[in-house]
C-alpha positions in Angstrom: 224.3 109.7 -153.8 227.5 109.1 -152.1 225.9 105.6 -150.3 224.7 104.3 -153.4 228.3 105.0 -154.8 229.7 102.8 -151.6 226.9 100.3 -152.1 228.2 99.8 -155.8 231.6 99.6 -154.9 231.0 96.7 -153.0 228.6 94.9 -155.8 231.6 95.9 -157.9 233.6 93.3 -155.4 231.3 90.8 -155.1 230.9 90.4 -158.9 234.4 88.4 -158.6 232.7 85.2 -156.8 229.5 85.4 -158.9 228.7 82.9 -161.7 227.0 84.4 -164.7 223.6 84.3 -163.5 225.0 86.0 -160.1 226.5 88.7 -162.4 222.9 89.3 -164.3 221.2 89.9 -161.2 224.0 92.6 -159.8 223.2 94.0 -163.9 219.6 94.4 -162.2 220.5 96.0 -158.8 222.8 98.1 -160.0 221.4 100.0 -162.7 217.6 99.0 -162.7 217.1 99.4 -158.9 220.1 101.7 -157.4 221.0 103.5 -160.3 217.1 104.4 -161.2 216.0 104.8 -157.3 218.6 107.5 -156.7 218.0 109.6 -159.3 214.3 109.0 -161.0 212.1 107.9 -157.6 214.1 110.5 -155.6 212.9 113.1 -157.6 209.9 111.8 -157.8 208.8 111.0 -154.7 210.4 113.4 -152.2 207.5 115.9 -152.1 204.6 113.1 -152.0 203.9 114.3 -148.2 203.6 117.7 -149.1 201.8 117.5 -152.7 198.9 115.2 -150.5 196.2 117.3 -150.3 193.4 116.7 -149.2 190.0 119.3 -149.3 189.6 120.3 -145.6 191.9 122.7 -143.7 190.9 120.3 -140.0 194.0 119.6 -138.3 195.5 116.6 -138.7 193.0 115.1 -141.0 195.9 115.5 -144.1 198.4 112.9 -141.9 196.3 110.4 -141.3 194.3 110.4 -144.8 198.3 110.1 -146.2 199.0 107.4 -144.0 196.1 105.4 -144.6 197.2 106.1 -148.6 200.6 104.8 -148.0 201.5 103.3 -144.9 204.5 102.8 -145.8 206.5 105.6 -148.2 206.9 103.5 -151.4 210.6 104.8 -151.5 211.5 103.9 -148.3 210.2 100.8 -148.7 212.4 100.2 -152.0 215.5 101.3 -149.9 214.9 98.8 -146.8 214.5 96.3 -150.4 217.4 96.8 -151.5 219.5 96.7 -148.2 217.8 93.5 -147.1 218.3 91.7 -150.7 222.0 93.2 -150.7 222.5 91.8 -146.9 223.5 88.2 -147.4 225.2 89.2 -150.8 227.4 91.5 -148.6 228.4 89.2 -146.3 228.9 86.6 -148.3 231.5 88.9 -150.1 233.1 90.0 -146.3 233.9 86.3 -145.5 235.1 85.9 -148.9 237.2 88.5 -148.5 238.3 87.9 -145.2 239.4 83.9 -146.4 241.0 85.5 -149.0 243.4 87.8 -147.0 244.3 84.7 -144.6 245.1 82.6 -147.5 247.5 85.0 -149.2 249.2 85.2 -145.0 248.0 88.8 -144.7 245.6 86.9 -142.1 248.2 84.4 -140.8 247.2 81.5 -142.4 249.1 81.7 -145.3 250.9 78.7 -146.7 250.8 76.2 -149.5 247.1 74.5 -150.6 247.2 71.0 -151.2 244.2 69.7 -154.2 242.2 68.1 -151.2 241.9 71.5 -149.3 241.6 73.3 -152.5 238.3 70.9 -152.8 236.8 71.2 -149.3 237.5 75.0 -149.6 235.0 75.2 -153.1 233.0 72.9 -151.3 232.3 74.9 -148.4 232.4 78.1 -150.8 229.7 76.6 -152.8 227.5 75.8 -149.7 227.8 79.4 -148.8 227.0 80.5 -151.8 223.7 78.7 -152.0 222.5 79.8 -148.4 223.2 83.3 -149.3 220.7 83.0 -152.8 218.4 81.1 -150.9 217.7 84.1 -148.3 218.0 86.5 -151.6 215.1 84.6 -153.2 213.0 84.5 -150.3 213.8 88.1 -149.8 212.7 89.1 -153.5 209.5 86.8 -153.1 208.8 88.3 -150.0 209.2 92.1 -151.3 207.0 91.4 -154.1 204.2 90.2 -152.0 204.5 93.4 -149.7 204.9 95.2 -152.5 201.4 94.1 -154.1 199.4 93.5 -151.0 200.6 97.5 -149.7 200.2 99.4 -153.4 198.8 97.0 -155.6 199.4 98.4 -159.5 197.8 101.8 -159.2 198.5 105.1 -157.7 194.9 106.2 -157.5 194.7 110.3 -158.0 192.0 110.2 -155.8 191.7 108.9 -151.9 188.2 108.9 -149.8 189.0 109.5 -146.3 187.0 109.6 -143.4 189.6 108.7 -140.4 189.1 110.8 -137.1 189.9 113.7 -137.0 188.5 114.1 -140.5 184.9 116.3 -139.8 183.6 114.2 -142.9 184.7 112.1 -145.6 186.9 114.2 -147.5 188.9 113.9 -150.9 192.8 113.6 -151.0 194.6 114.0 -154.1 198.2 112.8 -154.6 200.9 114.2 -156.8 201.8 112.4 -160.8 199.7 109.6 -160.1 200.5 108.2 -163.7 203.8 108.8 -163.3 204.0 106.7 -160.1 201.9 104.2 -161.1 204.4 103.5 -164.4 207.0 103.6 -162.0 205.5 101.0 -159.2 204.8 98.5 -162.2 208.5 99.0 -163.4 210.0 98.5 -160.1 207.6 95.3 -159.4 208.7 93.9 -163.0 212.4 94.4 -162.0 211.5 92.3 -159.1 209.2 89.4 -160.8 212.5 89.6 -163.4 215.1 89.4 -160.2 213.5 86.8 -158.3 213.2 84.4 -162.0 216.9 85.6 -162.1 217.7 84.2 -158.7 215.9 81.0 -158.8 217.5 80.0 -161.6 220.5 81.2 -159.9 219.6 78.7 -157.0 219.1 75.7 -159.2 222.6 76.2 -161.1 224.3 76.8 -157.8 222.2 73.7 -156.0 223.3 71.3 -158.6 226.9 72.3 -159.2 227.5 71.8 -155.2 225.7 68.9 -155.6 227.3 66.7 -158.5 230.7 68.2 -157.3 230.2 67.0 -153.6 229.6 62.6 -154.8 232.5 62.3 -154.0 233.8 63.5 -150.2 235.6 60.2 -149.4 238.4 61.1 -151.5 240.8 63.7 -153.0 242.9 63.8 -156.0 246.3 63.1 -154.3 244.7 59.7 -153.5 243.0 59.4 -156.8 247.0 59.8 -158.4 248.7 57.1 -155.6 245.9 54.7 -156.4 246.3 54.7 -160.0 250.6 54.7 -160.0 250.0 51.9 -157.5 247.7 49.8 -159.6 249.9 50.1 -162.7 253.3 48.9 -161.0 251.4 45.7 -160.0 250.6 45.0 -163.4 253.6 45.2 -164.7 255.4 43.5 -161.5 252.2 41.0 -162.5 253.4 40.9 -166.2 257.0 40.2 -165.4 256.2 37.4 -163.5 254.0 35.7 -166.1 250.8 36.4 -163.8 247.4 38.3 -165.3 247.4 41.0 -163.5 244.7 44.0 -162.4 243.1 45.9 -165.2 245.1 49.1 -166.3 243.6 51.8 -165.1 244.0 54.4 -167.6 241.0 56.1 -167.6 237.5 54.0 -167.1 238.1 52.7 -163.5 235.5 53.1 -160.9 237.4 55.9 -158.8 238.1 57.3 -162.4 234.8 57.9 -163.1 233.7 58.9 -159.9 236.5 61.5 -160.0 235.0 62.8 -163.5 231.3 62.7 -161.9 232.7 64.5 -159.1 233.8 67.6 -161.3 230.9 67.3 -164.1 230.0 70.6 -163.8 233.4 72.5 -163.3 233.7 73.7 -167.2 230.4 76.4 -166.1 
């Protein structure tokens, strides 16, 4: 258990840079695929080889009526899963990690943030951050399809086999079929549940980077100059006699599209 404890700590980590929908779907790695595939489906499925039986003593003819049952071990398979899903989250969270030691100088590139690279920074966080679901997602989709198209939503009790060197077709039994057929159609509803989890994940994180990138072409510092600047010509303006500019006080143009540019920052 010691590399699921390590695998954890990390999704422990990573939770920091995830929004709430991020954080549902580490809820669902953590306990309803780690925590339940090291200790239920290890217990469950580390004799399947040995429980396959089969009713012929020929040599040979037990492997290959086991590996036309399950080509793949259904456990393995969830472990190579969850170390692909958990792949892009990982380093996601290493070059998070890595930014962050260079911005406090532990990296040597320490130093004061203005608002305009505080802005890029998210932007390009953001941009990362919906790559990194976007491979997730196609990695849950992808899983569930190999998932279905290898198992299907049965463990049958009972396989026919006739593969050489089999002398005839024989009968091979497998081991709790019931209880590994409960347990495939748990672990493929964890993944139908995931993937939902991540899409939606996708479409918050799409159209947050989205509304906050309209506008690139300026920064706040600018946004402040522009505004004291417009002001003092009005009241030079007003001194002089002269109409001058409208105040901008809040409904300007570049007002606005400061406000459009941040319309989703209170999520």
């Amino acid at each position: 258990m010691g590399e699921w404890g390590f695998l954890g700590g990390l999704f422990d980590n990573l939770q920091a840079h995830s929004p709430m929908l991020g954080r549902f779907w580490l809820l669902l790695m953590l306990v309803f695929r780690i925590l339940i595939l090291g200790t239920v489906a290890s217990d469950l499925f580390e004799d399947e080889q040995e429980e396959f039986a089969c009713n012929t003593l020929q040599p040979g003819c037990k492997q290959v009526c086991y590996d036309m049952a399950f080509p793949i071990s259904q456990y393995r398979f969830w472990v190579f899963h969850i170390v692909l899903i958990a792949t892009p989250s990982l380093l996601f969270l290493m070059y998070a990690t890595h930014h962050h030691n260079k911005r406090t100088g532990r990296g040597g590139g320490g130093g004061v943030r203005t608002p305009s690279q505080e802005f890029r920074e998210d932007q390009h966080f953001r941009k990362l951050y919906v790559v990194n679901v976007t491979f997730r997602l196609v990695a849950e989709v992808g899983f569930l399809v190999g998932q279905w198209w290898l198992y299907g939503f049965k463990v049958e009790a009972q396989f026919p086999c006739s593969r050489f060197p089999c002398p005839y077709t024989v009968d091979c039994f497998t081991s709790r079929p019931a209880e590994k057929t409960v347990f495939l159609c748990f672990y493929f509803g964890v993944g139908v549940l995931s993937a939902l989890s991540s899409f939606a994940e996708l479409l918050y994180s799409s159209m947050k980077w989205f509304c906050t990138g309209w506008g690139p072409t300026f920064d706040p510092e600018q946004q402040h100059e522009w505004h004291s600047l417009n002001n003092l010509k009005n009241e030079e303006a007003e001194a002089e006699g002269r109409p001058g500019r409208p105040r901008l006080a809040g409904g300007s143009e570049k007002h606005r599209l400061y406000v459009r540019t941040h319309c989703f920052s209170l999520f």
